[in-house]
ZAPALUM-351773 format. One record per residue: residue in three letters; z, x, y of N, C-alpha, C in turn. Coordinates in pm, whole numbers, plus 50000, padded with zeros to 5 digits. Layout:
! residues N
AlaZXYZXYZXY
...
//
This chain:
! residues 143
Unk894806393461699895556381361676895096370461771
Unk894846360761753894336346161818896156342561803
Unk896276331061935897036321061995896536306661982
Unk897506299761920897266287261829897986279561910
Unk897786267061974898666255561986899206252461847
Unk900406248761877900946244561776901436228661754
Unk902376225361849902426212961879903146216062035
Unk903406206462132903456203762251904636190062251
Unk905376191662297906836180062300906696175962462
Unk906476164662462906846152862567906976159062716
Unk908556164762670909156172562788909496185462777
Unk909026189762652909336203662640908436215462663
Unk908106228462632907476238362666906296239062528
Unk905236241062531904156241962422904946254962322
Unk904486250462262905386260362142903366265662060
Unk904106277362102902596290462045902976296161899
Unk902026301961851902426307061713901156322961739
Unk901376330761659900356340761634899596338261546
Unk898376339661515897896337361383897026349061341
Unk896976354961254895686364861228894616354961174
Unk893386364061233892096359261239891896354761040
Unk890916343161084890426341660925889466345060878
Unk889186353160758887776358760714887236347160596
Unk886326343160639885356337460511884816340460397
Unk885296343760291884126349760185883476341560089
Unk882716342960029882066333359955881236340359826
Unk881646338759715881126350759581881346342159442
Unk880396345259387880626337759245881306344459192
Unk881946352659162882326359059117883966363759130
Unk884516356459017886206356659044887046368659089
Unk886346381358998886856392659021886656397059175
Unk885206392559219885316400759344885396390459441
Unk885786379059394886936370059519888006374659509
Unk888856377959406890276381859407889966393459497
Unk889676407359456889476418159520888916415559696
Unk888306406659747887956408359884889446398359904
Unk890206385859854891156383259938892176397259915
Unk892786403259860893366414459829893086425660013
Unk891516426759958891106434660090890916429960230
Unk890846418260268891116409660359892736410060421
Unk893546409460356895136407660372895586422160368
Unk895346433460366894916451160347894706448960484
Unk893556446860510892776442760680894006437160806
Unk894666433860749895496421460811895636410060896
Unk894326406860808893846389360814894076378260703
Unk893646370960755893796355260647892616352560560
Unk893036356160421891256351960357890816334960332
Unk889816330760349889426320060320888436319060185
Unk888746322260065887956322259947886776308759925
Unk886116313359907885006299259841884086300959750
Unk884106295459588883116299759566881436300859520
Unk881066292859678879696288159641879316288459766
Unk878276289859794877476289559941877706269860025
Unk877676263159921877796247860004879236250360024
Unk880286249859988881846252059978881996261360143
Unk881346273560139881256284660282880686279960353
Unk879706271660361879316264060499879756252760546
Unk880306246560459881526237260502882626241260578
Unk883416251860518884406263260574884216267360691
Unk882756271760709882226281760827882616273360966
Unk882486259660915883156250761083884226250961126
Unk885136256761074886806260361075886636270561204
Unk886506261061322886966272261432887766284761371
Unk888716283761344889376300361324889046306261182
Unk887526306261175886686318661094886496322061215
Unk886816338161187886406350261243885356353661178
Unk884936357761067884016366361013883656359560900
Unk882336356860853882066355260723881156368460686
Unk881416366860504881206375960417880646370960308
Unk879426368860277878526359160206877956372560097
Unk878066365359931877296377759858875776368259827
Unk874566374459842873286374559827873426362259733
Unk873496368159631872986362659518874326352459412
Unk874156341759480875186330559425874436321859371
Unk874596311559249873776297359229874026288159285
Unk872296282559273873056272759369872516271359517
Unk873306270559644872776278059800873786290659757
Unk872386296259815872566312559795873186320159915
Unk872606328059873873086338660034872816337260157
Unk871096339260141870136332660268870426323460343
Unk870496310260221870376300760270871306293860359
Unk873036300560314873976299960387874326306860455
Unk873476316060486873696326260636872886320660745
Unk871636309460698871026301160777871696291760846
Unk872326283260686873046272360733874396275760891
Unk875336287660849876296291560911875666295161033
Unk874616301961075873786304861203873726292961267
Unk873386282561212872706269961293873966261161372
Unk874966263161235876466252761299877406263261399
Unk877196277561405878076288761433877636303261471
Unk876366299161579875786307261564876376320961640
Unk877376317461691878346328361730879066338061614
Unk879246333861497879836334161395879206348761286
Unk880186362861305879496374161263879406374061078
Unk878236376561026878136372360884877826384260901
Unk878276387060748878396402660639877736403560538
Unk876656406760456876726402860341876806411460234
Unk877016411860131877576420360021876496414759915
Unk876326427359793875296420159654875396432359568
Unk875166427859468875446441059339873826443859301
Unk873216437359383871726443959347871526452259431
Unk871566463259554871106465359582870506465359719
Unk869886469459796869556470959934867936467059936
Unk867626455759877866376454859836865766442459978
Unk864606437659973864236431060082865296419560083
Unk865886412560020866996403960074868136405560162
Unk867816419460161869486426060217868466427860376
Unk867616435260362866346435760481866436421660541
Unk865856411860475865636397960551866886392960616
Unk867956391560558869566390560604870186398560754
Unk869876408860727869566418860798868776414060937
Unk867756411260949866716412761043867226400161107
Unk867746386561011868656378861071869216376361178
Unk870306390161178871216389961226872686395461137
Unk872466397161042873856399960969874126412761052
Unk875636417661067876056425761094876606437861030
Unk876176434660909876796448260801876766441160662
Unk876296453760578876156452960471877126462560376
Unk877686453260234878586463460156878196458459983
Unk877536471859942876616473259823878316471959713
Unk878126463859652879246465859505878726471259440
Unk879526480759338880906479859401881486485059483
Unk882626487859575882706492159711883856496259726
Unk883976509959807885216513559785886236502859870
Unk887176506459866888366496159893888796497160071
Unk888886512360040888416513860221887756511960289
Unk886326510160260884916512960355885236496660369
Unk885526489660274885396477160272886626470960391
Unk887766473260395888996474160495888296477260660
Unk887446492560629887396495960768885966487260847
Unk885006481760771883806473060809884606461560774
Unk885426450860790886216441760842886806439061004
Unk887886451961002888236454861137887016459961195
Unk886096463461170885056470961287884356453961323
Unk884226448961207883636433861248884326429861339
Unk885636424761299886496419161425886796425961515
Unk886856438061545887316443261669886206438861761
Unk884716437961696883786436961777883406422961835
Unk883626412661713883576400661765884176393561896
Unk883256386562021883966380062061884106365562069
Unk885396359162059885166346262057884896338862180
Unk884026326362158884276321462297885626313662345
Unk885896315462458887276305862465887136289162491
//
């Protein structure tokens, strides 16, 4: 859980809130946006749906992304290109990426990147839950 200013009164005491961390995902694909916010909030985090690679790198500047989760193969800016983009503005920022093709050299190049984990669709519902929290437990933010 991250600690949020919330608002701050004149003469009064800062008033804090809890917030669970926010996950980024980004997928053409309606079904498996519904299904990762579903598995995101399972996780017990905040999903941030998007669905296009320009839309997720816009997003990705949202100080409270914790984790993005980018699938390969979107139209448009793709996978790559927004695991580039998100590196350059956030380069603290742990990216995941997911694809229904396969473990083929894109998943390699992503990979060699820097991505931190990969999840082949379709995916079980758990593996997908427990490589979330393993992301965030590991992430640290800077303060």
């Amino acid at each position: 859980m991250s600690v949020r200013l919330l608002r701050r009164e004149a003469s009064g005491p800062e008033i804090l809130v809890h917030m669970p961390k926010r996950v980024l995902v980004a997928d053409d694909e309606e079904m498996i946006r519904e299904l990762f916010e579903a598995v995101v909030r399972l996780a017990g985090y905040e999903p941030k749906i998007e669905i296009d690679g320009a839309k997720a790198l816009e997003a990705a500047e949202d100080p409270d992304i914790a984790l993005a989760i980018l699938d390969l193969h979107m139209p448009g800016m793709g996978g790559i290109a927004t695991f580039q983009g998100i590196k350059q503005k956030r380069p603290d920022l742990p990216v995941m990426i997911t694809t229904g093709y396969g473990a083929g050299d894109t998943v390699k190049k992503a990979m060699s990147m820097g991505a931190i984990g990969f999840l082949q669709k379709p995916f079980p519902i758990a593996l997908a839950i427990r490589e979330i929290k393993k992301a965030l437990e590991g992430a640290v933010r800077p303060s």
